[in-house]
C-alpha positions in Angstrom: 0.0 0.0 0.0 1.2 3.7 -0.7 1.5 6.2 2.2 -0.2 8.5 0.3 -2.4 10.1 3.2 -2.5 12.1 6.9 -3.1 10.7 10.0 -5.3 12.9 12.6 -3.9 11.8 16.2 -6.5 11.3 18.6 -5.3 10.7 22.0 -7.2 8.3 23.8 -10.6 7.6 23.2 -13.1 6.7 25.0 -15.8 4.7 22.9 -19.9 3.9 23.5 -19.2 0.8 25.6 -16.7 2.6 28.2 -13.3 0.8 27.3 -10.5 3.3 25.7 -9.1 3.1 22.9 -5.5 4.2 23.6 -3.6 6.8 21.2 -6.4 6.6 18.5 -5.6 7.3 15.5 -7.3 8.3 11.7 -6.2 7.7 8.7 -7.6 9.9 5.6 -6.7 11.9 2.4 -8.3 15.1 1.6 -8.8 16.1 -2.3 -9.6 19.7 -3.7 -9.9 22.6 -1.1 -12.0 24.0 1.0 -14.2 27.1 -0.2 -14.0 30.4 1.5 -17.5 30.3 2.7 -17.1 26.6 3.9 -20.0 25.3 1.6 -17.7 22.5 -0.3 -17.2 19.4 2.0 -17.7 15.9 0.8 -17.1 13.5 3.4 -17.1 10.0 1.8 -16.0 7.7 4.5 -15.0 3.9 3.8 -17.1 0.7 3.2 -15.9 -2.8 4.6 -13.0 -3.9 2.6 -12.3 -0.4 1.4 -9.8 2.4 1.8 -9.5 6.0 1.0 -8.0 4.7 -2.4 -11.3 2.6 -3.4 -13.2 5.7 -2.6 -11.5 7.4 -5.5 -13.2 5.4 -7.9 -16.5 7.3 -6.5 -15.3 11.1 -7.8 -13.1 12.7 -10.0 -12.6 15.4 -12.9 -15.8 16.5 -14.7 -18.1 14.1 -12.3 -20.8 15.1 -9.5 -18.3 15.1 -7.0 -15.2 16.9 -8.5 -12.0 18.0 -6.2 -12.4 21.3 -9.0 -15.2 22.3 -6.7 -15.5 19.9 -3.7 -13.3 19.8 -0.7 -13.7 15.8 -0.3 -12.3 14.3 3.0 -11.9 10.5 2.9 -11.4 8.6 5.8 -10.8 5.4 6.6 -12.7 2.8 8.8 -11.3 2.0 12.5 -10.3 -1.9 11.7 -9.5 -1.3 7.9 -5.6 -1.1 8.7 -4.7 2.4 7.8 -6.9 3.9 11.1 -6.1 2.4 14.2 -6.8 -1.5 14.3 -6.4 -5.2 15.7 -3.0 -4.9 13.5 -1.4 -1.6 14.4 -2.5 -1.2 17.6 0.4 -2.2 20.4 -0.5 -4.4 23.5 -2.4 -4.9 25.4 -5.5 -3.7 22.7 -3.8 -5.5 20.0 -5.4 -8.6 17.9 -8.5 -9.8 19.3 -8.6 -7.3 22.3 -9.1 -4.8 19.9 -12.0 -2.7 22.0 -15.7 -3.0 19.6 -15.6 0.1 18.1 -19.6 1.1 16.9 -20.1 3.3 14.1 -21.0 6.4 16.7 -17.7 5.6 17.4 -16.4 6.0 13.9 -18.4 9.4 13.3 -17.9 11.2 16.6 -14.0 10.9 15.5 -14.9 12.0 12.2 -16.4 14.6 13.4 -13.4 15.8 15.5 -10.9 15.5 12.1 -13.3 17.6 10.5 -13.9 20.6 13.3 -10.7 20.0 15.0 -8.4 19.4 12.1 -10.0 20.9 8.6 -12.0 23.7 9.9 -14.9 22.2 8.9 -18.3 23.6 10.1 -20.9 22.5 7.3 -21.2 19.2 5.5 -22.6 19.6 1.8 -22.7 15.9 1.3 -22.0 12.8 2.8 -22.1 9.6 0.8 -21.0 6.4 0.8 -21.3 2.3 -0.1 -22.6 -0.4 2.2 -20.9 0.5 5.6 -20.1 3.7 4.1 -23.9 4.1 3.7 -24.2 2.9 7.3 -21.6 5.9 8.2 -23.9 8.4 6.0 -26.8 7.5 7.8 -25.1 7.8 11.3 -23.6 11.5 10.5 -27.1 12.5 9.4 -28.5 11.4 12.7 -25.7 11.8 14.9 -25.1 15.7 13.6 -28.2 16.5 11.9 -27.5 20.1 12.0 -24.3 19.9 10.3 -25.4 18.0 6.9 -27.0 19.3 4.5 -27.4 16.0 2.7 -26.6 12.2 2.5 -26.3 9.6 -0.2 -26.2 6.3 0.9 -25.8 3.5 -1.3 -26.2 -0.4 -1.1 -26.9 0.0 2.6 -28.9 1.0 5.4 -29.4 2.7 9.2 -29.2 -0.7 10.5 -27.8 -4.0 10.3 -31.1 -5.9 9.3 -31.4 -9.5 11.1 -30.7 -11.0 7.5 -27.7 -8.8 7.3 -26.5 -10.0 10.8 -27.1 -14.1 9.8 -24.7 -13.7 6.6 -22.1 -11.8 8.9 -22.2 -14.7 11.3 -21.4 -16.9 8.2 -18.6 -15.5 6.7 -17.2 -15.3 10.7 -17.3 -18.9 11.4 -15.6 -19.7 8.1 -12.7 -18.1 9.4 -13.0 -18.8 12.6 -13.0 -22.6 12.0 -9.4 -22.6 10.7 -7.5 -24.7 13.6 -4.8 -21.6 12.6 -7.0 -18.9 14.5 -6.6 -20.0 17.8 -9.4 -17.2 19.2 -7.3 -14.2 16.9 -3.6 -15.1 19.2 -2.4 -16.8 15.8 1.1 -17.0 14.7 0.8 -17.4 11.4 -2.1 -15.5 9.0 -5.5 -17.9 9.2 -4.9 -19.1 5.8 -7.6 -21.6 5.1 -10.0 -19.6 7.1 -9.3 -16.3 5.1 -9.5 -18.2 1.8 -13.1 -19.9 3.1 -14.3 -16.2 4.5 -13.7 -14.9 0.8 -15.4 -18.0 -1.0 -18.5 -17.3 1.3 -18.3 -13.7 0.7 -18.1 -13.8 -3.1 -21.7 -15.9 -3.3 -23.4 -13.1 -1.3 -21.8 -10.3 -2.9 -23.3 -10.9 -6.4 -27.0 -12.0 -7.1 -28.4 -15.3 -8.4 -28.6 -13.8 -11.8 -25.3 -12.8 -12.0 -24.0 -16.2 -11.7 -26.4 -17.6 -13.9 -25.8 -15.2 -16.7 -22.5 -15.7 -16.2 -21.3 -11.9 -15.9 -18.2 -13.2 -14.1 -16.7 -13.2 -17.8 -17.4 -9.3 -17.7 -14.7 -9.1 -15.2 -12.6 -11.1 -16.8 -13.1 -14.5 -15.2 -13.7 -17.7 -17.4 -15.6 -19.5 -14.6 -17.1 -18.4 -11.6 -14.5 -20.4 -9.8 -11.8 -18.4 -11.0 -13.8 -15.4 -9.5 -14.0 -17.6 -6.1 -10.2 -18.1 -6.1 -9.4 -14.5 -6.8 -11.5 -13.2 -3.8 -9.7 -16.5 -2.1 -6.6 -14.9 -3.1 -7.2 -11.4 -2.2 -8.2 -11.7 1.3 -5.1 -13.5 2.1 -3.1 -11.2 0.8 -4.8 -7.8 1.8 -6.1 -8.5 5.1 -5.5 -9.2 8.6 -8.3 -12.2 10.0 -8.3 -9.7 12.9 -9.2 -6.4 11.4 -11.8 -8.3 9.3 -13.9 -9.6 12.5 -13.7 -6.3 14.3 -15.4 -4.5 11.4 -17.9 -7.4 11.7 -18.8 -6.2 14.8 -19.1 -2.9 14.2 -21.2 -4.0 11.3 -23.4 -6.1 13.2 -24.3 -3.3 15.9 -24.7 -0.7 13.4 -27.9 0.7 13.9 -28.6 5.1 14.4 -31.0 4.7 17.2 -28.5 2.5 19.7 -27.1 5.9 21.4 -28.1 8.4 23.8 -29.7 10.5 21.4 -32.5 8.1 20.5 -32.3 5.4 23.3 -33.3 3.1 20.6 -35.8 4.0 18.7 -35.6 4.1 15.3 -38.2 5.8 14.1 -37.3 8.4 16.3 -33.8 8.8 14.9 -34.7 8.6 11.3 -37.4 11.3 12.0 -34.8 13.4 13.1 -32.5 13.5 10.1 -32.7 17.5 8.7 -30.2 16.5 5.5 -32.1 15.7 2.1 -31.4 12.1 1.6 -31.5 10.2 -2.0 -30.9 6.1 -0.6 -29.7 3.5 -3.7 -30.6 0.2 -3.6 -29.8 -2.2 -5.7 -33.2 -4.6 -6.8 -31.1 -7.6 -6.5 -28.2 -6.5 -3.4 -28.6 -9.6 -0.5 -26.9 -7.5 1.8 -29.2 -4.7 1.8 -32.7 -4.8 -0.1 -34.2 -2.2 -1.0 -37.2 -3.0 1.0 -35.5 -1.9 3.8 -34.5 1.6 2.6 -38.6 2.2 1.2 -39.1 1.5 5.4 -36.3 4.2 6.4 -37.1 6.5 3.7 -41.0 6.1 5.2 -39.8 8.1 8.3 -38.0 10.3 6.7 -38.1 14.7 6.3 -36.6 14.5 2.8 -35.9 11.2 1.4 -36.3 9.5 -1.7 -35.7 5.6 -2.1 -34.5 5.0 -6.2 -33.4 1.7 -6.8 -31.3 1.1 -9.5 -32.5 -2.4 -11.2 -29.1 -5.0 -12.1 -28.2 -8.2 -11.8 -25.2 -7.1 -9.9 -26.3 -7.3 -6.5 -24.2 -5.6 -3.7 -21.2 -5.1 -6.2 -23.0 -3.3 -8.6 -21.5 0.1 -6.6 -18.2 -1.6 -6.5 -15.8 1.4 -9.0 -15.7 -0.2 -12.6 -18.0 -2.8 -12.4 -21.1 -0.6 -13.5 -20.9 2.4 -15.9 -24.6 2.8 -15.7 -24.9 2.6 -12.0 -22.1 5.1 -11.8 -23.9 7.4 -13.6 -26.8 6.7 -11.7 -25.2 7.7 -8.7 -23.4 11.0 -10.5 -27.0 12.2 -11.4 -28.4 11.8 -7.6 -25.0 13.7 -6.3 -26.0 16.5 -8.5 -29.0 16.4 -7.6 -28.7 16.8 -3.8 -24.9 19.0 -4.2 -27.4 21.1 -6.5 -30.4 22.0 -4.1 -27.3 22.8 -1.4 
């Protein structure tokens, strides 16, 4: 991986379930600058597997979200490696005492880079895929009166009971590799990592995807080629660690579970003052779009506009879709437009 971003040092923080997180720190990379009257922020945090350098597949010259007229801050995920982690964090919170970090957690230090760090007051935009959305959601709620508008995509304001089952399954794939040894291993989970990615790849894509064989779109003769190279890329790219502590935080997402809105989600989703366009994709298992037309129901300003592809969750994923990309351009114009 490059080095091609800033860390914001945190101290130690002290997260929703009362442990500390010791020396904190974020890792993200800012794009364009910011406008005199402050009016130009994108915050486009990361999704699961993702990094500030996958987010730039989501902006560039000439599109919606252009660093010629956006200030864009992305930042990276607690767990994802680059911000603090299971596998740069030193004893004794290192590996699997790595402290569950909740996506409050994640936006309240967000939200310190941005007012403590950039200066930033006012949020034009924030948007994001699958636990990106998640974060898009949570900033809406947890700030309301600093964003002016969200775009969430293949995701939701909570981790469905659906959502939670198929995290469960891709855990115990790798957990089940005599390697593991509860997350004190001394060599990398191998087998486990390569069955967490084989589960993963059948929920990532729909039905129809495998059955029309669009594998070969990306340049895979069979889908088990496709199988071996998400094998192959999660045991080369990421710690078994990191990957179960952004489980967590996946599995407890939800933007009522705080102080704010002692659970109710109604209640929290009411509350949202940004203008929301949500993106589902028809065929996504992760996050349906059934679930967005319930949030979007108790919403101020939302609109639910799912985009119909055989795709599934990856349909967002940068190059897979030209359509759905400009799909999503024409809703960030939309809602950087009305701002």
């Amino acid at each position: 991986m490059n080095d091609d971003y800033k860390i914001f040092e945190l101290g130690d923080v002290t997260l929703q379930s009362g442990a500390v997180l010791p020396q904190a720190k974020l890792a993200y990379q800012t794009y364009g600058t910011l406008s005199e009257a402050g009016d130009n922020v994108v915050v486009l945090p990361t999704f699961y597997t993702g990094t500030h350098w996958r987010n730039e597949g989501f902006f560039g010259a000439g599109r919606a979200i252009d660093p010629a007229r956006h200030f864009i801050v992305s930042i990276n995920l607690f767990g994802n490696a680059l911000s603090s982690s299971p596998s740069n964090t030193p004893a004794p919170n290192d590996g699997p005492r790595f402290p569950h970090v909740t996506i409050w957690d994640n936006v309240a230090c967000q939200h310190r880079l941005l007012t403590e760090a950039l200066g930033v007051s006012h949020v034009a935009l924030v948007a994001g895929w699958s636990m990106a959305a998640l974060q898009a959601y949570q900033w809406a709620a947890q700030y309301p009166d600093m964003v002016a508008a969200i775009l969430p995509f293949c995701g939701s304001a909570k981790a469905s009971p659906h959502n939670i089952v198929f995290l469960d399954g891709v855990r115990a794939a790798l957990c089940a590799d005599g390697d593991w040894n509860g997350g004190d291993y001394d060599v990398p989970p191998e087998r486990g990592l390569r069955a967490f990615g084989r589960v993963y790849a059948g929920w990532a894509f729909s039905q129809t995807f495998y059955r029309e064989r669009l594998h070969r779109q990306l340049g895979f003769e069979t889908f088990e080629d496709l199988l071996v190279d998400w094998e192959e890329d999660h045991v080369a790219n990421w710690d078994a660690n990191n990957l179960l502590a952004k489980i967590w935080t996946w599995q407890n997402a939800d933007i009522s579970d705080n102080p704010l809105y002692d659970g109710d989600f109604a209640k929290a989703l009411g509350a949202i003052k940004a203008r929301c366009i949500t993106i589902p994709c028809t065929t996504d298992l992760y996050f349906p779009p059934e679930d967005n037309e319930i949030e979007v129901s108790y919403m101020r300003n939302a609109q639910c506009r799912p985009f119909a592809s055989p795709w599934g969750h990856c349909v967002a994923s940068p190059g897979n879709s030209p359509e759905f990309a400009t799909f999503l351009d024409q809703a960030a114009t939309e809602l950087l437009r009305a701002g």
